[in-house]
Wavefront OBJ file of the C-alpha trace (Angstrom):
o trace
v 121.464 167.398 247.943
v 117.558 168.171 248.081
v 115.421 165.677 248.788
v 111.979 165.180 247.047
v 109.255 166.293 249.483
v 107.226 163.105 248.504
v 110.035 161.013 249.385
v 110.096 163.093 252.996
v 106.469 162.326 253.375
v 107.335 158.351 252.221
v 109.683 157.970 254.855
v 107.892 159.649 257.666
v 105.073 157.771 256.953
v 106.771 154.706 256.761
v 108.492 155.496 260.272
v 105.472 156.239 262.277
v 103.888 153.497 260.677
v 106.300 150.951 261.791
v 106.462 151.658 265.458
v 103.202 149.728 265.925
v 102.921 147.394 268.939
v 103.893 144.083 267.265
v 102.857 141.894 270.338
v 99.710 141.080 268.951
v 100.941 140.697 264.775
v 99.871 137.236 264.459
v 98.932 133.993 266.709
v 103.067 132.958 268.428
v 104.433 135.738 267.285
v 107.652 137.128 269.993
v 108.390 140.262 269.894
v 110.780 140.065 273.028
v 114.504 141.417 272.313
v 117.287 138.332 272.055
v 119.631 140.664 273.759
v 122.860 138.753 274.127
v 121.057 135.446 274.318
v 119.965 135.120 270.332
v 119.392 136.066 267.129
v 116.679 136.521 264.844
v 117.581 135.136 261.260
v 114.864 135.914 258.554
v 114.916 135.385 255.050
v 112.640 137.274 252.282
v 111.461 137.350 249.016
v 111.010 141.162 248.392
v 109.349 140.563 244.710
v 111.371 142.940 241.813
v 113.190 145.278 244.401
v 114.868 147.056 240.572
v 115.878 150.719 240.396
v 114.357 153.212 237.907
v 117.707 153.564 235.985
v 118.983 151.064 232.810
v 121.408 148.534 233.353
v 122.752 147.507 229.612
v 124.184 144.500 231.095
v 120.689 143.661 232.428
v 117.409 142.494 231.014
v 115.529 145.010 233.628
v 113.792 147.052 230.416
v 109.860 146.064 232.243
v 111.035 148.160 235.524
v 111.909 151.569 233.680
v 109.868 154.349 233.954
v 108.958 153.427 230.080
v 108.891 149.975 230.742
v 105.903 147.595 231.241
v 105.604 148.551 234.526
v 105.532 151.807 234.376
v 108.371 151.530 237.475
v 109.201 155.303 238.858
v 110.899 156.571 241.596
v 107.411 156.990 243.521
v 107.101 153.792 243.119
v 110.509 152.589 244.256
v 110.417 154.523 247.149
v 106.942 153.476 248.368
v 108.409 149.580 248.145
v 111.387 150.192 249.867
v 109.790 151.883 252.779
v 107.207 148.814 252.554
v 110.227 146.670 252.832
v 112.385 148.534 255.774
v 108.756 148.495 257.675
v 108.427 144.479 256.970
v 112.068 143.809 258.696
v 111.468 146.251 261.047
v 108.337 144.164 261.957
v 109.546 140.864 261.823
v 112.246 141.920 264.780
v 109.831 142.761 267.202
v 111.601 145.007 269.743
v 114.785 144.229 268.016
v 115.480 144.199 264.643
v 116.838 140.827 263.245
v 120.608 139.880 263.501
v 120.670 138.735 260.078
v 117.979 139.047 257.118
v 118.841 137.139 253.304
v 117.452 138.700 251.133
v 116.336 137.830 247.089
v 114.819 139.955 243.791
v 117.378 142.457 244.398
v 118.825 144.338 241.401
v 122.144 145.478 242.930
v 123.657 147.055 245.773
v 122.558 150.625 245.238
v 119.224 149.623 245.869
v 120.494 147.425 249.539
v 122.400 150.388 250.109
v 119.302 152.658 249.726
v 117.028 149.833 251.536
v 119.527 150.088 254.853
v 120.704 154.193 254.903
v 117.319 155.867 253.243
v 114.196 154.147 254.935
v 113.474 154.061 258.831
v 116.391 150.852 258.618
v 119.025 153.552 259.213
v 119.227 153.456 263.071
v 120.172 149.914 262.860
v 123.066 150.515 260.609
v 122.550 147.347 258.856
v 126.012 146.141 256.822
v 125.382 144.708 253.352
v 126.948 141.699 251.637
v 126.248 141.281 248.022
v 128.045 139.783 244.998
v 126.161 140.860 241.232
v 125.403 137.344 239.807
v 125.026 135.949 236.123
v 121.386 135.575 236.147
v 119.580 137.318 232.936
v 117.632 139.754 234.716
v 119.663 140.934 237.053
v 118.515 139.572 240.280
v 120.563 138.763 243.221
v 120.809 137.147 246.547
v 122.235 138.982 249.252
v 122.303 139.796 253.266
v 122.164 142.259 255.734
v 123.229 142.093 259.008
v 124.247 143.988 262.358
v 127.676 143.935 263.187
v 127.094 144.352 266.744
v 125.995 140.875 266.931
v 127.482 139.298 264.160
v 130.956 139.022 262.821
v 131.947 138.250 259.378
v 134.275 135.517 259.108
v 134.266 134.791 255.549
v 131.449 135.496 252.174
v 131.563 134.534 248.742
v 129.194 133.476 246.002
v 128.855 129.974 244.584
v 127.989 130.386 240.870
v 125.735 127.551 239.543
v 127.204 126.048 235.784
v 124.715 123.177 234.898
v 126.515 120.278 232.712
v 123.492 119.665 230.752
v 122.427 123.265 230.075
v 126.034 125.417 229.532
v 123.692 128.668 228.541
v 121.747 128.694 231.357
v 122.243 131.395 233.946
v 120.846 131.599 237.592
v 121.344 133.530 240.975
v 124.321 131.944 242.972
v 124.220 131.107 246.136
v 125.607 133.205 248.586
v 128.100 131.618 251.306
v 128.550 133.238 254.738
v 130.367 131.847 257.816
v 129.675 133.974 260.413
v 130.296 134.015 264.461
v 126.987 135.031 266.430
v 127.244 137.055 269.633
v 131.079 136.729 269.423
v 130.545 132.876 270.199
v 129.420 130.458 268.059
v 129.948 129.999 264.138
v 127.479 129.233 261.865
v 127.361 128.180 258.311
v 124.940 129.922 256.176
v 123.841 128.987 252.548
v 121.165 131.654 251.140
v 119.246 130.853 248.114
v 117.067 131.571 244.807
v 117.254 128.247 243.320
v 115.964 128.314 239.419
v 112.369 129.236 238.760
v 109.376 126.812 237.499
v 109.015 128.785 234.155
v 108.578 126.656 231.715
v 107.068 124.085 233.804
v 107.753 122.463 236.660
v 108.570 119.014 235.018
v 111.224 120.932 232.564
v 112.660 122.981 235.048
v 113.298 120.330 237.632
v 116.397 118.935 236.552
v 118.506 122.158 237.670
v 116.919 122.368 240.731
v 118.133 119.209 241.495
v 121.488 119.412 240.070
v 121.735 122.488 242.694
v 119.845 120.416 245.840
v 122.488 117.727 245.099
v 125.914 120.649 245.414
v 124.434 121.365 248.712
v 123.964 118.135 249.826
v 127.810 117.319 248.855
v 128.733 120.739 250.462
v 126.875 120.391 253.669
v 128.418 116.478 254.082
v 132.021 117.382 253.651
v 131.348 120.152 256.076
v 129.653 117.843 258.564
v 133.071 115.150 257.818
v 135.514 117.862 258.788
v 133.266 119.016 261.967
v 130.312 116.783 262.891
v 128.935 119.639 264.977
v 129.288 122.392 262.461
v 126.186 124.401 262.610
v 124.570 124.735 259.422
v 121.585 126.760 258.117
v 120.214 127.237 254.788
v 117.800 129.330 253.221
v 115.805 130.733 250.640
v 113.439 130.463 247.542
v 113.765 127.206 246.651
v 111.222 127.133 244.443
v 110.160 123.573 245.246
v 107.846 122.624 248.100
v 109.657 119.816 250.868
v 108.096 116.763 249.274
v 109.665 117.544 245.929
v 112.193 115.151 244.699
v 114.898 118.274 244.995
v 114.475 118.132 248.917
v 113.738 114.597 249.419
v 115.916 112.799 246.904
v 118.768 115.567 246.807
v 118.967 116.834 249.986
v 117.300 114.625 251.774
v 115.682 116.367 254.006
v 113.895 115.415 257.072
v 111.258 116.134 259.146
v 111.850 118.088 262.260
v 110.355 115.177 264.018
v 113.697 113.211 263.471
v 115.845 116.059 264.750
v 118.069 113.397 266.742
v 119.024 112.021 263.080
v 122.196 113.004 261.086
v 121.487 115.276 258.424
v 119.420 118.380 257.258
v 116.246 119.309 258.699
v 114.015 121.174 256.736
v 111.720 123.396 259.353
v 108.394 124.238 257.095
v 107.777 120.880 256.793
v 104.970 121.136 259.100
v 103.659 123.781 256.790
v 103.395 122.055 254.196
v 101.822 119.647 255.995
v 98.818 121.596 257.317
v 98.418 123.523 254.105
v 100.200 126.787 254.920
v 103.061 128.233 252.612
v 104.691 131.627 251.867
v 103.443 131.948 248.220
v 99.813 131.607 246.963
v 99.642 130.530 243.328
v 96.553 130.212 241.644
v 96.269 128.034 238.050
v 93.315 127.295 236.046
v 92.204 124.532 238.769
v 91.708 127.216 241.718
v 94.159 128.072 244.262
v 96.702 127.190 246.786
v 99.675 127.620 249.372
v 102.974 126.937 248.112
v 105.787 126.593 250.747
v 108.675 127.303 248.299
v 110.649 129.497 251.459
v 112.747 126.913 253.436
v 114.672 126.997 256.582
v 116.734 124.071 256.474
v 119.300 123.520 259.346
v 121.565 120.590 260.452
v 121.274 118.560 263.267
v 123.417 119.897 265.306
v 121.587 122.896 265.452
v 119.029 121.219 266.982
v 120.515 118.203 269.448
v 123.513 117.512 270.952
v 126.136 119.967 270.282
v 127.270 122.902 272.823
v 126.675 126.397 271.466
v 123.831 127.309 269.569
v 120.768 125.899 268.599
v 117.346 126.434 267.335
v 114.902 127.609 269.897
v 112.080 125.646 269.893
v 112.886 123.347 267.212
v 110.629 125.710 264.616
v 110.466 127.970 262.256
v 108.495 130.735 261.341
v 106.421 132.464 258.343
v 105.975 136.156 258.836
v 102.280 136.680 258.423
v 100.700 140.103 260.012
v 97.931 141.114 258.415
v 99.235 144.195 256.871
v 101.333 141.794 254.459
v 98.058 140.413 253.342
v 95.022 141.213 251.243
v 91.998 139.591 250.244
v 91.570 138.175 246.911
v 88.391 137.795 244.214
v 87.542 135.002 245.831
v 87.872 136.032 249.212
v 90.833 134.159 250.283
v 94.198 136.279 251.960
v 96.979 136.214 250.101
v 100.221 138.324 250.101
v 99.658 141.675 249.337
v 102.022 141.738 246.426
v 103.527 144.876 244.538
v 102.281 143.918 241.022
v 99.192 141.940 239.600
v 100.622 140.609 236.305
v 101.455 144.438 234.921
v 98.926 145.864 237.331
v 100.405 148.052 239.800
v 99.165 146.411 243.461
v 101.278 148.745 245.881
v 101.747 146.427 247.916
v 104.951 144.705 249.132
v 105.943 141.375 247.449
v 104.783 137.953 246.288
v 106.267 136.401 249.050
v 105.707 135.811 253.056
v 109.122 136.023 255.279
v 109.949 132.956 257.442
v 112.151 133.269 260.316
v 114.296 131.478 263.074
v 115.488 132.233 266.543
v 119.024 130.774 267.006
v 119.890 131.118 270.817
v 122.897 129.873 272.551
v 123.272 127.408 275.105
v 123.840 128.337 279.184
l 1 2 3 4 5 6 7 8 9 10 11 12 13 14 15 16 17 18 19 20 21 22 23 24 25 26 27 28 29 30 31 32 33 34 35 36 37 38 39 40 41 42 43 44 45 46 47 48 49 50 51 52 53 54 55 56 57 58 59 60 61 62 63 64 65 66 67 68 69 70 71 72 73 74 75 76 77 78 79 80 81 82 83 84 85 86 87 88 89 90 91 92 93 94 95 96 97 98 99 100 101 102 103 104 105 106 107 108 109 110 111 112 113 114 115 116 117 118 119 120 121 122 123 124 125 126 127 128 129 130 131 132 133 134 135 136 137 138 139 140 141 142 143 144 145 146 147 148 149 150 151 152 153 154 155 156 157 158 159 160 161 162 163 164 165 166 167 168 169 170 171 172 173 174 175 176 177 178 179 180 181 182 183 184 185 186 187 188 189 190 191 192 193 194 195 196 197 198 199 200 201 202 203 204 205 206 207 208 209 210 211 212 213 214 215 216 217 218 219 220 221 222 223 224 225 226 227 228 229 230 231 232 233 234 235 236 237 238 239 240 241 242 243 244 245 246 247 248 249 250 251 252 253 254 255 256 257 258 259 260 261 262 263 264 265 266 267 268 269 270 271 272 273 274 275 276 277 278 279 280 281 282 283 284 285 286 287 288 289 290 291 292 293 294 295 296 297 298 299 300 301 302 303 304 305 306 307 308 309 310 311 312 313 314 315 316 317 318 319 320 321 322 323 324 325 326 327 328 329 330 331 332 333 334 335 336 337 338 339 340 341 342 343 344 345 346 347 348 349 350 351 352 353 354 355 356 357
């Protein structure tokens, strides 16, 4: 099969590009390999990551070449070199173990993410499950099998009592055992969006905090040391009443506590996020990624554990540009139906999960 010279050019581009020095990306960034001592688990928001071809089971009509969009293969291509160069980057000198992912359309475009773009050395496997959600976005993960092994995956779908109709991305369950040692639990997310408002839209979110909370406990009952981490696009920041009331979260701070820890607390905190939204009142940072863990991922159980006790957002300056009013914000892919070329609405966050000596 021929390939498209511009999609030659794309990729070796995107390659040569990517082999930057990432010591110096941003301030505590490490770029050291893990080796057989840890993992790197990130988890991103790639921002409409659709395919140029119709769906009829999908609403995807905007990202068609005649669509709203204008969405084209040029196009495609250009993001998903953006996004193998973003993963690539967020490893350091080794790519990351495992990397959820959300905004994905199917598994043709995964499978095109891991085996067409500069991602192919790593020979990333893919776990994916198409979920009810109207437009046809998905959570999913990618992972290296030399480091991790698959124990068991499925998705949760998400029926809300009060609201039969509605339709959202599952959640996507993974136990898997890191470095052919220790299990861990993983939970990744795209919890229902604020349109409509965030007062209206609350409820579900909720509803969904609350599963999780009743998932993670009888988990916890069964194995007090279980290690659990969950992430995603929550769309709520950690003081809303989704975290605090159903999850109830806690601070990092409190890490010898029972319970979940959510990790960007301190973001929130000093005014730093992975999403910058900006209403009629001005703008801000919204930290709507989360990396929430259990406690025994951070004291008192053998095995692994959070190194640290942080998290990170993913924040080199080529994933930002400067706005109007000359403020950095994520150097997205679209600007309403303005083309942006850039590579999603969204920061990454990460966290280093090493084991025990």
């Amino acid at each position: 099969m021929k390939i498209p010279l511009f999609l030659i050019l794309i990729f070796i581009s995107t390659f040569v590009n990517g082999q930057t020095d990432t010591s110096a990306l941003f301030p505590g960034f490490d770029d050291r390999p893990r080796g057989a001592e840890g993992v790197r688990i990130a988890f991103y928001n790639v921002e409409n990551l659709f395919d140029t071809e119709h769906d009829s089971l999908k609403f995807d009509q905007d990202f068609l070449p005649d669509g709203n969009h204008n969405w084209n293969n040029y196009r495609y291509w250009q993001k998903q070199n953006k996004l193998a160069k973003v993963i690539s980057a967020i490893g350091g000198w080794e790519p990351p173990a495992i990397v959820g992912l959300c905004e994905v359309e199917n598994k043709h475009v995964l499978i095109n993410l891991v085996h067409n773009t500069s991602l192919n050395p790593t020979k990333y496997r893919i776990i994916h499950h198409e979920s009810p959600d109207r437009r046809g976005i998905d959570v999913a993960m990618i992972y290296r099998p030399e480091k991790v092994e698959i124990i068991e995956e499925y998705p949760i779908t998400l029926k809300f009592p009060f609201d039969t109709a509605g339709r959202t991305r599952d959640i996507l369950y993974v136990k898997a055992r890191i470095l052919y040692s220790d299990t861990l639990i993983l939970f990744f997310n795209h919890w229902p969006s604020r349109y409509g408002g965030q007062f209206n839209t609350e409820p579900k979110r909720i509803y969904v905090a609350k599963l999780l909370k009743k998932m993670t406990d009888s988990i916890y009952k069964a194995n007090p040391c279980a290690k659990v981490l969950i992430m995603g696009d929550l769309n709520d920041h950690p003081s809303d009443k989704s975290l605090v009331e159903g999850m109830q979260i806690k601070s990092p701070e409190a890490y010898t506590r029972k319970g979940l820890i959510d990790l960007m607390i301190p973001y929130e905190k000093a005014g730093e996020g992975t999403h910058y939204y900006k209403g009629e009142t001005g703008g801000s940072w919204n930290t709507l990624d989360h990396i929430i863990v259990s406690q025994s991922l951070l004291w008192d159980c053998s095995g692994a554990y959070v190194k640290d006790r942080k998290a990170w957002i993913f924040k080199p300056e080529f994933l930002l540009e400067t706005n109007k009013d000359q403020i950095k914000v994520p150097y997205r892919t679209y600007i309403g139906m303005k083309y942006n070329g850039g590579y999603a609405d969204h920061l990454p966050v990460y966290v280093d999960i090493f084991l025990k000596k």
